[in-house]
Backbone as JSON Lines, residues from 0, in Angstrom:
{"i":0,"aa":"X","n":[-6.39,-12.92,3.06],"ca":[-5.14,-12.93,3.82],"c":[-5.3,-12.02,5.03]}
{"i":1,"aa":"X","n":[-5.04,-12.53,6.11],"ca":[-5.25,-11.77,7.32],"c":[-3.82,-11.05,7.82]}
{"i":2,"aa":"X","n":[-3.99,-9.54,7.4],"ca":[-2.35,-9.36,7.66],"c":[-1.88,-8.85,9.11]}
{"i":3,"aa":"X","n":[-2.82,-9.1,10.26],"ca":[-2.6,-9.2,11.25],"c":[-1.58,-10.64,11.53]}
{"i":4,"aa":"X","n":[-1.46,-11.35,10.68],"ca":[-0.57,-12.76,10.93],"c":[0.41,-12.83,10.3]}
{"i":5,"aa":"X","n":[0.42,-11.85,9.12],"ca":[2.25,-11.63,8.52],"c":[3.56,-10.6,8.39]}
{"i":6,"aa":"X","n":[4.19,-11.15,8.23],"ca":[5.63,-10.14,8.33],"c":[5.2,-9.26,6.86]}
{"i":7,"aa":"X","n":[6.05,-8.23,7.09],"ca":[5.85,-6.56,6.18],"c":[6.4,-7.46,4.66]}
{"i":8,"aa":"X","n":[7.25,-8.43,4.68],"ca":[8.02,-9.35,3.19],"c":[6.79,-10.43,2.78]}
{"i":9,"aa":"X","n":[6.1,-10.9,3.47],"ca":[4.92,-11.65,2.88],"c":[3.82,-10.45,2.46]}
{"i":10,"aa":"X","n":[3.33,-8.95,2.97],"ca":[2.14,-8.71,2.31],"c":[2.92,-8.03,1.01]}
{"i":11,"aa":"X","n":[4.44,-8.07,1.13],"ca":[5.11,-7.56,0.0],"c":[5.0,-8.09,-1.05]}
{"i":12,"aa":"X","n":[5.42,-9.44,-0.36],"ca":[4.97,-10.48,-1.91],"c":[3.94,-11.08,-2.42]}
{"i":13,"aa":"X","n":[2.68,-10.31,-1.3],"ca":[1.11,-10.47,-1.91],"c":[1.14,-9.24,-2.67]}
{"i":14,"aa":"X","n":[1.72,-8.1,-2.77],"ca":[1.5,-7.25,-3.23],"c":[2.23,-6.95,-4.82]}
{"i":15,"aa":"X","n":[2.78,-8.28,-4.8],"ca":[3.54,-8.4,-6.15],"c":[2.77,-8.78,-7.22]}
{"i":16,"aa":"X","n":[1.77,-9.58,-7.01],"ca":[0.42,-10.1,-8.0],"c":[-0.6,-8.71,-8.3]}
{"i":17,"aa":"X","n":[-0.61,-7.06,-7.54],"ca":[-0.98,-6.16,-8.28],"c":[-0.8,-6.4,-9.7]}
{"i":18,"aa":"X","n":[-2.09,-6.0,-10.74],"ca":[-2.03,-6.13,-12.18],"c":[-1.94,-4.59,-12.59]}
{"i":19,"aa":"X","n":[-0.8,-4.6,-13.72],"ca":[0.06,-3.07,-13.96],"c":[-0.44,-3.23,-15.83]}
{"i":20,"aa":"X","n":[-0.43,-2.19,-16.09],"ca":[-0.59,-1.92,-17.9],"c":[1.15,-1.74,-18.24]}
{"i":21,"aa":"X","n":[1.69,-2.55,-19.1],"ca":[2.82,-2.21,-19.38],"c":[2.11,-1.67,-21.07]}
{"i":22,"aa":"X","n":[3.71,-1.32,-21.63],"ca":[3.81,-1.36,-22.76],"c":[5.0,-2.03,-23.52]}
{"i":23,"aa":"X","n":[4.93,-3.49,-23.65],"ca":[6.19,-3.94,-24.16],"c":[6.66,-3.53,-25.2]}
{"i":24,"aa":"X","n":[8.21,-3.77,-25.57],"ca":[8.67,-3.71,-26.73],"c":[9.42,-4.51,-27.41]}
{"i":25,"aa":"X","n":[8.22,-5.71,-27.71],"ca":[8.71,-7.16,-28.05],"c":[7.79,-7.87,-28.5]}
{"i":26,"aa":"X","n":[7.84,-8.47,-29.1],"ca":[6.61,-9.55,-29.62],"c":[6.25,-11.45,-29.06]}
{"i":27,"aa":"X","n":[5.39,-11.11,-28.77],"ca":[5.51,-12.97,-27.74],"c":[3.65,-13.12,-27.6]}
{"i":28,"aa":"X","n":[3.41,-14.26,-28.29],"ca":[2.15,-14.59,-28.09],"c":[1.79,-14.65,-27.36]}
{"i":29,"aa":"X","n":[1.86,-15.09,-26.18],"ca":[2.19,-15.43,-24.83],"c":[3.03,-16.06,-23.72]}
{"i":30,"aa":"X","n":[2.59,-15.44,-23.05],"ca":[3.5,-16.37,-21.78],"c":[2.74,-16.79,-20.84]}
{"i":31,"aa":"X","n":[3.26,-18.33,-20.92],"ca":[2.31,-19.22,-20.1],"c":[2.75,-19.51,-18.73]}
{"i":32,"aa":"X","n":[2.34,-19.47,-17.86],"ca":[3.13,-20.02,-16.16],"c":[2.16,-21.37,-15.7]}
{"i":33,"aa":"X","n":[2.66,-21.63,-14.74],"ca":[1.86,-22.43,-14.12],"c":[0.11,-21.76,-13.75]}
{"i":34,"aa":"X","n":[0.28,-20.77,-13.01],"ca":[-1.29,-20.74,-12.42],"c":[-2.23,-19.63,-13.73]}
{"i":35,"aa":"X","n":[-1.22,-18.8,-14.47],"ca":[-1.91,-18.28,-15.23],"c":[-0.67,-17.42,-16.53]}
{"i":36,"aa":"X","n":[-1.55,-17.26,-17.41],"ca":[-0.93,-16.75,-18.71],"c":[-1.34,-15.62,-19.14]}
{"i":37,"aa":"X","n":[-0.31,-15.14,-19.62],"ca":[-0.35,-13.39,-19.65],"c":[0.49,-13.12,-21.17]}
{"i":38,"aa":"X","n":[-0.42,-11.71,-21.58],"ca":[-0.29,-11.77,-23.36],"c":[-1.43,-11.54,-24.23]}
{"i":39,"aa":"X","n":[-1.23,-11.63,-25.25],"ca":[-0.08,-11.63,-26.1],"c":[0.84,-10.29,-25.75]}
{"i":40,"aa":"X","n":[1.92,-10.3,-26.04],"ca":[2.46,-8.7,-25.98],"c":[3.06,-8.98,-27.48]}
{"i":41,"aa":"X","n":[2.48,-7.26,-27.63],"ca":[2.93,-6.26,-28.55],"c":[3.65,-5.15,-28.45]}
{"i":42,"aa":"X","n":[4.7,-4.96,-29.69],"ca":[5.22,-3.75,-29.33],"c":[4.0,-2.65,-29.37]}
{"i":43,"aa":"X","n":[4.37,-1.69,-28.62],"ca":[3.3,-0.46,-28.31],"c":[2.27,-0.86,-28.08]}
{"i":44,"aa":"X","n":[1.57,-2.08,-27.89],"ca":[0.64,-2.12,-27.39],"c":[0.41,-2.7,-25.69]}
{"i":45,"aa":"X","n":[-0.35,-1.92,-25.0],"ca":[-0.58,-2.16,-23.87],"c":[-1.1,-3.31,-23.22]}
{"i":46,"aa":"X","n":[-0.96,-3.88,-22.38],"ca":[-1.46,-5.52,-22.07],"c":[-1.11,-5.19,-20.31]}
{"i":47,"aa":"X","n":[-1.69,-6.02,-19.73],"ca":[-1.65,-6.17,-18.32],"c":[-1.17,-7.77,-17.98]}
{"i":48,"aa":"X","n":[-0.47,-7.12,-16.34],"ca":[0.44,-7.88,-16.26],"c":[0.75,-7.97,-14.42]}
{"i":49,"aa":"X","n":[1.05,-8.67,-13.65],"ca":[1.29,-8.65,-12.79],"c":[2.67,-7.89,-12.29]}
{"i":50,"aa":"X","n":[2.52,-6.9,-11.23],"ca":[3.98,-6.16,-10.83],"c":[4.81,-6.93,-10.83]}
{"i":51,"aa":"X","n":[5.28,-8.05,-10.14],"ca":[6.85,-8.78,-10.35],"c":[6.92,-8.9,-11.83]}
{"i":52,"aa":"X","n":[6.14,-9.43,-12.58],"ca":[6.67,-9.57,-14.24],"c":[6.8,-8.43,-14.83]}
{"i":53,"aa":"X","n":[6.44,-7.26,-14.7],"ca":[6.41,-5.66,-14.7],"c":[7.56,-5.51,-14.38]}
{"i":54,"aa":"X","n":[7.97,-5.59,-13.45],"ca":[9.42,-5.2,-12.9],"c":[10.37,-6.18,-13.58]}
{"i":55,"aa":"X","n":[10.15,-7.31,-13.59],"ca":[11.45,-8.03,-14.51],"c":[11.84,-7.81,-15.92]}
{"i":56,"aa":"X","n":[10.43,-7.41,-16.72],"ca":[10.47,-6.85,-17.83],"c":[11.49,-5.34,-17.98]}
{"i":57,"aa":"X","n":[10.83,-4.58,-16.67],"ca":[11.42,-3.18,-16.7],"c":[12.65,-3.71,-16.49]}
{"i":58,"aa":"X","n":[13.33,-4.7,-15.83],"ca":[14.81,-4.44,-15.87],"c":[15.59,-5.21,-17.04]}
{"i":59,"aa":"X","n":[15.15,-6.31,-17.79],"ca":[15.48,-6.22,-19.14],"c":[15.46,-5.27,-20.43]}
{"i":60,"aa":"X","n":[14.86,-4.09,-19.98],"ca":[14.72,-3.16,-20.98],"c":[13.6,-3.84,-22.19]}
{"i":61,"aa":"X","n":[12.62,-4.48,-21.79],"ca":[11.36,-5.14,-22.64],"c":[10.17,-4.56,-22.57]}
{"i":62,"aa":"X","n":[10.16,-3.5,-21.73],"ca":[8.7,-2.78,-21.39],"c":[9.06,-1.28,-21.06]}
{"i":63,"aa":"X","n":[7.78,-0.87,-21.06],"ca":[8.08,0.72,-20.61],"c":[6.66,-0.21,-19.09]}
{"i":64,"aa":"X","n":[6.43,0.83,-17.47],"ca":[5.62,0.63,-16.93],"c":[4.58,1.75,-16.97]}
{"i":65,"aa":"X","n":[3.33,1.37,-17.39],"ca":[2.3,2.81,-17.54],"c":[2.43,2.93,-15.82]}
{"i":66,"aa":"X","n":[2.22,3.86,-15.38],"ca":[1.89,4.48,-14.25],"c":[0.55,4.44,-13.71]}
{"i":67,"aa":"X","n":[-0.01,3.88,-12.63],"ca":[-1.47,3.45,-12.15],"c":[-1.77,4.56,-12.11]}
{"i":68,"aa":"X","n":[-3.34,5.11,-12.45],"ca":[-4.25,6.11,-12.46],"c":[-4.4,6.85,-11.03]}
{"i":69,"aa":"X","n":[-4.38,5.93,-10.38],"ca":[-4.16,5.89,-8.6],"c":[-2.76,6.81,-8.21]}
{"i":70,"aa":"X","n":[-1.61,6.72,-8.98],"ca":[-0.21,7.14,-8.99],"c":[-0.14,8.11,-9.31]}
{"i":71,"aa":"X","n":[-1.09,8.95,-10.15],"ca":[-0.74,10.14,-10.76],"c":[-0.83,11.27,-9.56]}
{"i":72,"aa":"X","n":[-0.1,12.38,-9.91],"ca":[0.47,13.88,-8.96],"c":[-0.57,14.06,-8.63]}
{"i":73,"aa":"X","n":[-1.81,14.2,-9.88],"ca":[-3.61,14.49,-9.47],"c":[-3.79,13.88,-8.96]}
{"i":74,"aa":"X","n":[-4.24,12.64,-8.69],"ca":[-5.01,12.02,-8.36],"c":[-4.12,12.24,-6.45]}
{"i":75,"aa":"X","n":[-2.96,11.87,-6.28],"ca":[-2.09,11.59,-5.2],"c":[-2.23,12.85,-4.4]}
{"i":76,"aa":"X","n":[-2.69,14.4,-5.42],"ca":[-2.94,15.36,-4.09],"c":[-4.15,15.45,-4.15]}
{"i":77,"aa":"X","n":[-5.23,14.82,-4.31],"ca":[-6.72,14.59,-4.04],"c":[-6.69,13.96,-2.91]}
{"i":78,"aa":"X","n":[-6.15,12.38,-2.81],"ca":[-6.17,11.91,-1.52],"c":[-5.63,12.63,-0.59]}
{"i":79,"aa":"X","n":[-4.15,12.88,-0.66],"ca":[-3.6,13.67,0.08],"c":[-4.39,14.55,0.98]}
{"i":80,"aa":"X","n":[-5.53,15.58,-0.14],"ca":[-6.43,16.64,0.59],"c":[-7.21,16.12,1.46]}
{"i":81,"aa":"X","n":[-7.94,15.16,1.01],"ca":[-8.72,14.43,1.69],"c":[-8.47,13.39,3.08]}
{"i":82,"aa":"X","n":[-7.16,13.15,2.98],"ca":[-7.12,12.57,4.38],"c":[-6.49,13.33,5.7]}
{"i":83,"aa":"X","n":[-6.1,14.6,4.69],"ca":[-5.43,15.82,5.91],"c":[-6.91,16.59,6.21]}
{"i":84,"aa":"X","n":[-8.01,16.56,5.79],"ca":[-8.79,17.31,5.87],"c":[-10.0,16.22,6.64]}
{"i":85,"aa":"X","n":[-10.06,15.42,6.27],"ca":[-10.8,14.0,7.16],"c":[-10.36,13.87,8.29]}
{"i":86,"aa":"X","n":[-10.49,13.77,9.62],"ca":[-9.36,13.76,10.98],"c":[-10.17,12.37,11.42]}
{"i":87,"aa":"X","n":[-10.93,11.77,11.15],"ca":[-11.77,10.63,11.61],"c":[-11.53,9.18,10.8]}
{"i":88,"aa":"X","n":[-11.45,9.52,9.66],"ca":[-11.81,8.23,8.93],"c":[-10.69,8.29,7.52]}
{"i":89,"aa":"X","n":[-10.42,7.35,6.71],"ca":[-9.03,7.25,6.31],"c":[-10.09,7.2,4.55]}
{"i":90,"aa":"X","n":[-8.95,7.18,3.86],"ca":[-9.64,7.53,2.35],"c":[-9.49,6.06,2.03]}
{"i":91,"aa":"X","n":[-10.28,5.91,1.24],"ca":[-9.94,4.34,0.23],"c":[-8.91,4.32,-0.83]}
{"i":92,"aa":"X","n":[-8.17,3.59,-0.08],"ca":[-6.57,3.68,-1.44],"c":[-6.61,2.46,-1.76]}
{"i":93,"aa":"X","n":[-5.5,2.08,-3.17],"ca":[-5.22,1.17,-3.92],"c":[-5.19,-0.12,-2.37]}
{"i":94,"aa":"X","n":[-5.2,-0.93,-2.0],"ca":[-4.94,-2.18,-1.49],"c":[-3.26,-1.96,-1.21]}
{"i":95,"aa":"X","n":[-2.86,-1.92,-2.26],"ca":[-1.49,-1.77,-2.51],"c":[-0.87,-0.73,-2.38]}
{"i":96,"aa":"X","n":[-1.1,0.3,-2.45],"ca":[-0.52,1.24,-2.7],"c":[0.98,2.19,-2.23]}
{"i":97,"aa":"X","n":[1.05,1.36,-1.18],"ca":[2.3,1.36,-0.08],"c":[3.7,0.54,-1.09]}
{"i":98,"aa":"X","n":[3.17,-0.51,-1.37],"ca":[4.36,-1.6,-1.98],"c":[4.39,-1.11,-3.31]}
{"i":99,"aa":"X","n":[3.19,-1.13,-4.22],"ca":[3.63,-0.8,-5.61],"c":[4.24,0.68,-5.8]}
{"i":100,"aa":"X","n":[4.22,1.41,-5.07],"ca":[4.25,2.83,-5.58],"c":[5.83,2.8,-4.94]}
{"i":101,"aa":"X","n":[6.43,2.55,-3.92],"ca":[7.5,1.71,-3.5],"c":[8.69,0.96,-4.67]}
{"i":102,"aa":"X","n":[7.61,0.39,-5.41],"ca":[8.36,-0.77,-6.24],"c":[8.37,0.2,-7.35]}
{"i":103,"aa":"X","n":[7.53,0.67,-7.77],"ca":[8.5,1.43,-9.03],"c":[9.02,2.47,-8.8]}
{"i":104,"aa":"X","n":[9.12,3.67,-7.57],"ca":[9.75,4.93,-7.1],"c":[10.83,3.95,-7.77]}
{"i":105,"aa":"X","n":[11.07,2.76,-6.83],"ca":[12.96,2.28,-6.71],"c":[13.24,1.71,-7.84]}
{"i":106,"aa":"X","n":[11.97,0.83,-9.27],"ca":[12.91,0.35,-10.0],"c":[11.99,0.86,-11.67]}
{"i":107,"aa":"X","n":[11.32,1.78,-11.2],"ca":[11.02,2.41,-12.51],"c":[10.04,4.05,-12.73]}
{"i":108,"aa":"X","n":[11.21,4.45,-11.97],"ca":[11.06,6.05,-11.93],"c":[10.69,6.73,-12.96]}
{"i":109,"aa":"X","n":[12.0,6.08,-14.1],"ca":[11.89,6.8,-15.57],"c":[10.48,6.3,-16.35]}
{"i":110,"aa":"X","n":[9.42,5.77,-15.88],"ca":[8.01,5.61,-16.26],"c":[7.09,6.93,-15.33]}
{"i":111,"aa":"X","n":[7.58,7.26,-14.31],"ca":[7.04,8.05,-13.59],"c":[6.87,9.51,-13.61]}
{"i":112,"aa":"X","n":[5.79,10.26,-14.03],"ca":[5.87,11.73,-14.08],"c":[6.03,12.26,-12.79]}
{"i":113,"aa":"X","n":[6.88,12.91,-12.61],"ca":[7.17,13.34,-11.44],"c":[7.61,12.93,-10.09]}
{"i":114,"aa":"X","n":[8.74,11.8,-10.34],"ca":[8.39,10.89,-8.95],"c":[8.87,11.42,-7.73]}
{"i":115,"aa":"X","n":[9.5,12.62,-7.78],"ca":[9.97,13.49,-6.41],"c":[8.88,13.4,-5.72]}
{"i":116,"aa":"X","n":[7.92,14.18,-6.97],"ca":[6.52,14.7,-6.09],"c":[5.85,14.05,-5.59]}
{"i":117,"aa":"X","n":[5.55,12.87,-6.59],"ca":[5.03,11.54,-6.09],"c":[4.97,10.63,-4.44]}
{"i":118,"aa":"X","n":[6.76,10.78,-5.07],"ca":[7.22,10.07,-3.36],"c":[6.45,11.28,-2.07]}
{"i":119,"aa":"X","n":[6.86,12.6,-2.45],"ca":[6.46,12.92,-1.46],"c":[4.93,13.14,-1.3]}
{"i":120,"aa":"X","n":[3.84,13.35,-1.74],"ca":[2.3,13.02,-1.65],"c":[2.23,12.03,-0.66]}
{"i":121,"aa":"X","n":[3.51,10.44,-1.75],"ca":[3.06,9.28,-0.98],"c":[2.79,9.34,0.65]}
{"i":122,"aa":"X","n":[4.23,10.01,0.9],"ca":[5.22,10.15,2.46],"c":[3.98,10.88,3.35]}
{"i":123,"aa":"X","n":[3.42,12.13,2.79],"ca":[2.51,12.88,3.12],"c":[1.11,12.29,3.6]}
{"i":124,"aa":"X","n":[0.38,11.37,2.54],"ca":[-0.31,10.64,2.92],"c":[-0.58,9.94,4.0]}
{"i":125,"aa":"X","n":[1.05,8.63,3.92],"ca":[1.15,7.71,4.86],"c":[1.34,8.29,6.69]}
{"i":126,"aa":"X","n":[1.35,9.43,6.25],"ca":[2.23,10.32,7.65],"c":[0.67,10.65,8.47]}
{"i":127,"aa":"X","n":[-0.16,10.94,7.0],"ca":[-1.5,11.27,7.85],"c":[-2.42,10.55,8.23]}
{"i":128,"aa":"X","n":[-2.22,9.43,7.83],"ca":[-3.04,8.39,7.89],"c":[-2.89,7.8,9.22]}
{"i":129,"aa":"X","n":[-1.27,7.83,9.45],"ca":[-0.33,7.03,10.78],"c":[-0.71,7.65,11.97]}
{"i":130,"aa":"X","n":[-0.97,9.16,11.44],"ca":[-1.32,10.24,12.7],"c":[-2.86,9.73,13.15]}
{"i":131,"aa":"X","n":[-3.74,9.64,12.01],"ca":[-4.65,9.18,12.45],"c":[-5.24,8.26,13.16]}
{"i":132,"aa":"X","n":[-4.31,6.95,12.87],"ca":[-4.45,5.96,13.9],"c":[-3.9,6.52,15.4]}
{"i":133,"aa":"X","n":[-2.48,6.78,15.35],"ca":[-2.52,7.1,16.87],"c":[-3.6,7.98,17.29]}
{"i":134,"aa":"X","n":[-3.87,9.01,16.69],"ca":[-5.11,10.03,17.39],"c":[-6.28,9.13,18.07]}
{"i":135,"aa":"X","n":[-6.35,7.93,16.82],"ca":[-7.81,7.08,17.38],"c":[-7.39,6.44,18.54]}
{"i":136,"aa":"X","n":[-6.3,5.94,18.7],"ca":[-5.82,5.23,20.03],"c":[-5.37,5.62,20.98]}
{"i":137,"aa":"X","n":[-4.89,6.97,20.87],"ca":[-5.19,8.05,22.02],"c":[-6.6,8.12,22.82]}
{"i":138,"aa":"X","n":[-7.75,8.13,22.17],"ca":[-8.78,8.58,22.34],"c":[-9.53,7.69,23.19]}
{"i":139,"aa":"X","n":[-8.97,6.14,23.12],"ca":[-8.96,4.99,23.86],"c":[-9.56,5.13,25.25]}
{"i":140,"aa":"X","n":[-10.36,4.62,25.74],"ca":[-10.79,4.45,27.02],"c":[-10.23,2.81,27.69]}
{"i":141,"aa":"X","n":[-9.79,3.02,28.97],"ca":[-9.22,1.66,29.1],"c":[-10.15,0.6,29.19]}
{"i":142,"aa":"X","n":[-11.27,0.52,29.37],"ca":[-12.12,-0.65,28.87],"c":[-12.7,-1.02,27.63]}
{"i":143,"aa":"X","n":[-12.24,0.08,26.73],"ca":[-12.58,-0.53,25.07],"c":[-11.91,-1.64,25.46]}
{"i":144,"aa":"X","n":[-12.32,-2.04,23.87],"ca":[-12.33,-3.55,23.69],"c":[-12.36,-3.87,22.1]}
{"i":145,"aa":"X","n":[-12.39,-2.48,21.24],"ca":[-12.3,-2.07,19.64],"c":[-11.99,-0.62,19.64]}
{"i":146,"aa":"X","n":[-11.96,-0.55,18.38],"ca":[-11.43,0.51,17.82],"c":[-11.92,0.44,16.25]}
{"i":147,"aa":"X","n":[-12.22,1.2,15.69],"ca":[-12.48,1.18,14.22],"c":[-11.67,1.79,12.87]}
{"i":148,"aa":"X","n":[-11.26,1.31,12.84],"ca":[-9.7,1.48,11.58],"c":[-10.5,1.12,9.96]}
{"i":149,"aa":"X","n":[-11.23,1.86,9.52],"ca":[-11.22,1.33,8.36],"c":[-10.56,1.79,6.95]}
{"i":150,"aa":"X","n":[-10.71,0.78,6.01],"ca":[-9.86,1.38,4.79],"c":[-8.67,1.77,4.81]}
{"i":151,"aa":"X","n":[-8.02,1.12,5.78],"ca":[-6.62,0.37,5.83],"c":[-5.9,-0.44,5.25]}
{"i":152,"aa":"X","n":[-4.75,-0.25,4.49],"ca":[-4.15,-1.74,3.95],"c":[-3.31,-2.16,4.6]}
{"i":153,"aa":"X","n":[-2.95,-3.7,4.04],"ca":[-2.49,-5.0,4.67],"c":[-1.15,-4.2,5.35]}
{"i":154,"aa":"X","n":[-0.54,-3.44,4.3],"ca":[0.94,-3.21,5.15],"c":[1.01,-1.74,6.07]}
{"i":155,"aa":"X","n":[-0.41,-1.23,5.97],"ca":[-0.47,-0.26,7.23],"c":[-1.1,-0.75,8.21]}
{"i":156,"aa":"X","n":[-2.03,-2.09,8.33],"ca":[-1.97,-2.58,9.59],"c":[-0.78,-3.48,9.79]}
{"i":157,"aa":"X","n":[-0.26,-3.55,8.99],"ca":[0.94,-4.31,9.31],"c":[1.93,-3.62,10.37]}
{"i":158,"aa":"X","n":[2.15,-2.47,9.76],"ca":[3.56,-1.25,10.34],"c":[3.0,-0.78,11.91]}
{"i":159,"aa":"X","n":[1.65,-0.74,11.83],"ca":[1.06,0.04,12.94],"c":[1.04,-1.29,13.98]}
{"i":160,"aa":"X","n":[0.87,-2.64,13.32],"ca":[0.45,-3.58,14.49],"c":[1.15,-3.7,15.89]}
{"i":161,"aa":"X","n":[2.43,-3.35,16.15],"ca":[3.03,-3.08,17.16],"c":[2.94,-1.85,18.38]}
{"i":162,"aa":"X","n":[2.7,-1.02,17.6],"ca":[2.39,0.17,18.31],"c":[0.54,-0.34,18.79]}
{"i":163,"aa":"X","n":[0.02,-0.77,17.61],"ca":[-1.42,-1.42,18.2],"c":[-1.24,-2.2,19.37]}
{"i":164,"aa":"X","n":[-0.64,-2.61,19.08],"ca":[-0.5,-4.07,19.89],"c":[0.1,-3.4,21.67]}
{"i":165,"aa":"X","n":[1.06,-2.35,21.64],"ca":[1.76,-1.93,22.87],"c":[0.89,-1.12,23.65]}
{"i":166,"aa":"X","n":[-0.24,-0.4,22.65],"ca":[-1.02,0.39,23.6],"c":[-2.33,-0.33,23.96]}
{"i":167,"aa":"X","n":[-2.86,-1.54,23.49],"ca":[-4.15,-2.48,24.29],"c":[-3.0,-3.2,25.29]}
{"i":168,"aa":"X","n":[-1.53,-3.76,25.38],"ca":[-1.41,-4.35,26.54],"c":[-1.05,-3.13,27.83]}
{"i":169,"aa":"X","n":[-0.9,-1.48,27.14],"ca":[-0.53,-0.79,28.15],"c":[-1.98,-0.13,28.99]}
{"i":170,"aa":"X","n":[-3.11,-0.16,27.94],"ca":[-4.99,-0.36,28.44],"c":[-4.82,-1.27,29.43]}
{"i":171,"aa":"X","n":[-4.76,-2.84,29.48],"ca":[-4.71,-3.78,30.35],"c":[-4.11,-3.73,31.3]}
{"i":172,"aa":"X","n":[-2.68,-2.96,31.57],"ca":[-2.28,-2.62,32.57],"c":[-2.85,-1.65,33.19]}
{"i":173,"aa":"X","n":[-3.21,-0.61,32.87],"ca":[-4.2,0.74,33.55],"c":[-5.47,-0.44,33.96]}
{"i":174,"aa":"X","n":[-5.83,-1.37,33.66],"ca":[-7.66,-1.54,33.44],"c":[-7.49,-2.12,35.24]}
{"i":175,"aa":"X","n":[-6.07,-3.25,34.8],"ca":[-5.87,-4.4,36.46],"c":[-4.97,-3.54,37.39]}
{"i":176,"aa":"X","n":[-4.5,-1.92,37.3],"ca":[-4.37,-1.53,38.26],"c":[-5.65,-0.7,39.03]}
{"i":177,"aa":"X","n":[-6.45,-0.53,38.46],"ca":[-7.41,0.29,38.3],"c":[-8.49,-0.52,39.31]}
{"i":178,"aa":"X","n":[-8.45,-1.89,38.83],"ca":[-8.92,-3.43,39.77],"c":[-8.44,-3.79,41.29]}
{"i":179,"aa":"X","n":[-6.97,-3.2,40.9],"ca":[-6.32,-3.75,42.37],"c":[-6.81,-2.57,43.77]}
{"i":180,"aa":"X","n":[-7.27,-1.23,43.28],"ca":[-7.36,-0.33,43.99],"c":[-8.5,-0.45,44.36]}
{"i":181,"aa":"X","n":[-9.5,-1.02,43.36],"ca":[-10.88,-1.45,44.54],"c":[-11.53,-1.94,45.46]}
């Protein structure tokens, strides 16, 4: 999926097929869908599951949501350190990590150790990461022609694509006034 071509609600709802460990509390051999089937669930026992069915479960009161390994306070001020302390190059995060961590702050907190802290790591993160892109596009010479962004996800090139997008057509204007004076 090229998320240079979609709105922030489509990589949302690519980001809904993330696979989550619940722990139901119900018994069902399975459940079958059209493209794929998920199960058996057990009470207390853990099974994986796609976030939208994660979340529909969590709001029937049928599951508890384990919390991604990626999500935890540890793990969230590791990156954290690492991308305030990196000024060049961005850390490798979940794909997702913008939408799912999003989706359960708002609909399943009470699975979450600590989600104050959480949210804010997240906020912290995303803040440094954002800084980082502008820094790189500051740094811009008006005849680039790239830039190197890596280990980016779909919905942070998504958020940034405008501001991307305003400072190569405001390059092009510096490049053809720059033309007209010669």
């Amino acid at each position: 999926m090229d998320p240079s071509r979609h709105t922030a609600a489509e990589v949302n709802f690519v980001a809904e097929n993330a696979i989550l460990d619940i722990i139901p509390s119900f018994k069902l051999e399975g459940l079958h869908l059209i493209t794929k089937s998920y199960g058996p669930f057990q009470p207390q026992r853990t099974t994986q599951v796609p976030l939208w069915l994660a979340l529909e479960l969590k709001s029937s009161k049928r599951c508890q949501i384990v919390c991604p390994s990626w999500m935890t306070v540890e793990n969230l001020k590791l990156a954290s350190q690492r991308e305030l302390e990196n000024e060049t190059s961005w850390e490798k995060m979940h794909p997702a990590y913008l939408e799912v961590s999003m989706a359960l702050l708002c609909n399943a907190a009470d699975d979450i150790q600590s989600p104050s802290e959480v949210r804010l790591l997240l906020n912290t993160i995303w803040d440094a990461r954002f800084a980082k892109i502008k820094k790189q596009l500051h740094h811009l010479e008006a005849d680039s022609i790239m830039v190197r962004l890596t280990n980016l996800t779909m919905m942070e090139i998504n958020r940034t694509r405008q501001f991307v997008t305003e400072a190569m057509f405001e390059f092009q204007e510096l490049d053809d006034c720059d033309n007209q004076e010669r």
